[in-house]
FILUMLUM-238703 format. One record per residue (C-alpha): x, y, z. Coordinates in steps of 0.25 Angstrom, whole numbers, plus 5000, padded with zeros to 4 digits. Each point is the difference from the previous one (the first is absolute). Layout:
N
XYZ...
END
This chain:
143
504244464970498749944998499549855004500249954985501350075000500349935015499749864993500750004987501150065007500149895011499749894990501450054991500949985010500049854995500349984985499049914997499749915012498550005005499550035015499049925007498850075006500650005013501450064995499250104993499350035012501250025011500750074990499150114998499550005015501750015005499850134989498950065005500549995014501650034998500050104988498850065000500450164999501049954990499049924991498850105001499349905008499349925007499549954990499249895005499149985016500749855000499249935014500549905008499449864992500249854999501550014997500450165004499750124993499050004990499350084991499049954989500450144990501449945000499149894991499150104994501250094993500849854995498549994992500150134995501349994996499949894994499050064993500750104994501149914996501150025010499949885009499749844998499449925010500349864997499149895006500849905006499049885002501049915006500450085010498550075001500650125002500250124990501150084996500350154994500950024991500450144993499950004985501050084991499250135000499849995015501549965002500350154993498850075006500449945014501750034997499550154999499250005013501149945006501150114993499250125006500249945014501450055007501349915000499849965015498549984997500149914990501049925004499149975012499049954990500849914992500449955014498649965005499749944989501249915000499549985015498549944996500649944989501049925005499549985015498949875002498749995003500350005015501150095001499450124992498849985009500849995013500750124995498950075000499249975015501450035006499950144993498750035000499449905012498650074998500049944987499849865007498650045007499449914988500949914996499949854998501449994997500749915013501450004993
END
């Protein structure tokens, strides 16, 4: 699976709803760590950062991918935060990434991505450190 393929896929567990950067990052970093034979990866070098895991290409392949048409990012200016959303050829493009995984591997997927998705700020976070304490060495986060 490449890292295009690792995105669309993750991102098509959740017909329709966006991801926050943050999401989007623990998601791919619990991949890369937890099913990294099964996905082809690592597909990132995620470093401990303000909030956990963190690697700017996660941002990089989101451009390009919007760029070619498979994913929105919507400006929240409100909230001052962005969110990613797939469109309809990177919902199909991202269902057949997911369809070549195995059963036990994708249901893993949708799984973590119902994790990010539905855990707050702090609890995804937390969830993380306890995990993966050396993910903490940077963090500013005190919840």
């Amino acid at each position: 699976m490449t890292r295009k393929e690792l995105v669309l896929a993750s991102m098509a567990t959740c017909c329709g709803h966006t991801y926050t950067p943050v999401q989007l990052q623990k998601l791919l970093f619990l991949l890369d760590k937890r099913v990294p034979k099964e996905t082809g990866g690592p597909h990132f070098d995620f470093q401990p950062y303000h909030y956990g895991p963190f690697d700017k290409d996660v941002y990089n392949e989101l451009n390009t991918l919007e760029n070619e048409g498979l994913v929105e990012i919507i400006n929240d200016s409100e909230l001052e935060v962005r969110k990613y959303r797939l469109l309809p050829n990177g919902a199909k493009f991202g269902e057949e990434a997911l369809g070549k995984l195995d059963k036990a591997t994708g249901e893993y997927v949708h799984k973590l991505s119902d994790f990010v998705r539905t855990a707050s700020f702090p609890q995804l976070v937390s969830a993380i450190y306890e995990a993966y304490p050396e993910m903490r060495v940077n963090s500013v986060f005190k919840g």
